[in-house]
C-alpha positions in Angstrom: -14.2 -24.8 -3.4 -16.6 -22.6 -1.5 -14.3 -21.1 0.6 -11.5 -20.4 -1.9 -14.3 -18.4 -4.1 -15.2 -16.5 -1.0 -11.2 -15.9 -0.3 -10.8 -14.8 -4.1 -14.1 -12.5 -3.6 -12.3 -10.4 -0.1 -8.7 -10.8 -1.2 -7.8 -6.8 -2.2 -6.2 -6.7 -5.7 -3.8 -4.1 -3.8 -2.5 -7.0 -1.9 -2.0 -8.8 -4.9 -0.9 -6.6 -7.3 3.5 -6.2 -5.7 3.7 -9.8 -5.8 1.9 -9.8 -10.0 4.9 -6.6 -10.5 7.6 -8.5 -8.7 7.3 -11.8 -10.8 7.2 -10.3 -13.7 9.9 -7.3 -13.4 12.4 -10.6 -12.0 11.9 -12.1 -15.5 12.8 -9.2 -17.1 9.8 -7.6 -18.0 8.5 -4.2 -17.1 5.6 -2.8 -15.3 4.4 -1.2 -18.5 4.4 -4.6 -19.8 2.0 -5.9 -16.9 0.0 -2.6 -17.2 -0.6 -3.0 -20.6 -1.9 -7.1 -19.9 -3.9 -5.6 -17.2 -5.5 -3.0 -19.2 -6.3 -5.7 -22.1 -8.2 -8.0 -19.5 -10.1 -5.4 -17.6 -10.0 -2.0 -19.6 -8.2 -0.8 -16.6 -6.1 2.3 -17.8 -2.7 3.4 -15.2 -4.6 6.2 -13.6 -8.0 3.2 -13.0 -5.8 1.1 -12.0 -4.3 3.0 -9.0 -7.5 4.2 -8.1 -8.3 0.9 -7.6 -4.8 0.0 -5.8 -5.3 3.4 -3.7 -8.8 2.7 -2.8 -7.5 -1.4 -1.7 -10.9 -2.7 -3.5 -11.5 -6.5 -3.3 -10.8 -8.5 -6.5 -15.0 -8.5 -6.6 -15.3 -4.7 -6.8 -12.2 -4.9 -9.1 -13.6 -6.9 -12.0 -17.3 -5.5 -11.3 -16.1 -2.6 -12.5 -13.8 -3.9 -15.2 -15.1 -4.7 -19.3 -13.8 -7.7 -19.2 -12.0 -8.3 -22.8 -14.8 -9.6 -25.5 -11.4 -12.8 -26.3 -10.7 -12.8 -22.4 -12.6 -16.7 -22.6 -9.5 -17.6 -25.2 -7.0 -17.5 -21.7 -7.3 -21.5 -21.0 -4.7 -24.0 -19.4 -3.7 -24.9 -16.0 -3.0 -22.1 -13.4 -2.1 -23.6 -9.7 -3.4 -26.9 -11.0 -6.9 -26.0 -11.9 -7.9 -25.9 -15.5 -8.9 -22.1 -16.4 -11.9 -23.3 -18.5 -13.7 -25.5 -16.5 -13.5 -23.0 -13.6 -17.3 -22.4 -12.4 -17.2 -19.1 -10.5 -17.1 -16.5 -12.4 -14.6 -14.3 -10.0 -12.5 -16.9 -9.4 -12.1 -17.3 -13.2 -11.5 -13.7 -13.7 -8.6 -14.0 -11.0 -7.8 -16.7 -12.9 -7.3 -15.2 -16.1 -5.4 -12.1 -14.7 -2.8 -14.6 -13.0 -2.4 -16.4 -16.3 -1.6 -13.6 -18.3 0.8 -12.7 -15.8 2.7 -16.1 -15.5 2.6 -16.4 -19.4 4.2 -12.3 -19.4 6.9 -13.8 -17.1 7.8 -16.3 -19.1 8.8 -14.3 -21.6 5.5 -14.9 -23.9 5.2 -12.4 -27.2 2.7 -9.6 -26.1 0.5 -10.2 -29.3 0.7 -13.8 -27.9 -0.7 -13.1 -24.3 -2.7 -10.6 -25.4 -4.7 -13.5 -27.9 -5.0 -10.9 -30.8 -7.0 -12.7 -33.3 
């Protein structure tokens, strides 16, 4: 598991983020729509978040400098066959988290849904 943390930690969320925006714009939803997921988790607003895309930071400098939503620990379930909750590393649950909310935004989930208002 080591190694996949470490892969997680180097892995640029610029890399990431065309594959997060082609999923969900095939379902039908829009890149507003993934913004506005990504700016719940993180606190990310569209001018952060292509700083963070332009710069090609790792997902580690990524979430260090996200504020990480106060109901973020509410994401739980299974996401490529590991259960969400039970995930030790922090980063790797962070990832995690982001790659739930985008699978669930995919799916066609209400926003209020995803977004776990309480």
């Amino acid at each position: 598991m080591k190694t996949h943390d470490e892969r997680f930690a180097n892995m640029t969320f610029s890399s990431v983020y065309p594959h997060y925006l082609n999923k969900v714009e095939k379902k039908g939803r829009t890149k507003e729509e993934l913004h506005q997921v990504i700016e719940w988790l993180t606190g990310f607003d569209d001018q952060q978040l292509q700083a963070h895309i332009d710069d090609k930071v790792t997902f580690e400098i990524f979430f260090q400098n996200a504020d990480l939503n106060p109901n973020a620990h509410l994401i739980t379930g299974l996401i490529c066959g590991y259960r969400i909750e039970e995930i030790e590393n922090p980063l790797t649950r962070k990832v995690r988290y982001l790659d739930k909310l985008v699978d669930e935004l995919a799916k066609g989930k209400k926003m209020e849904k995803i977004l776990r208002n309480s």
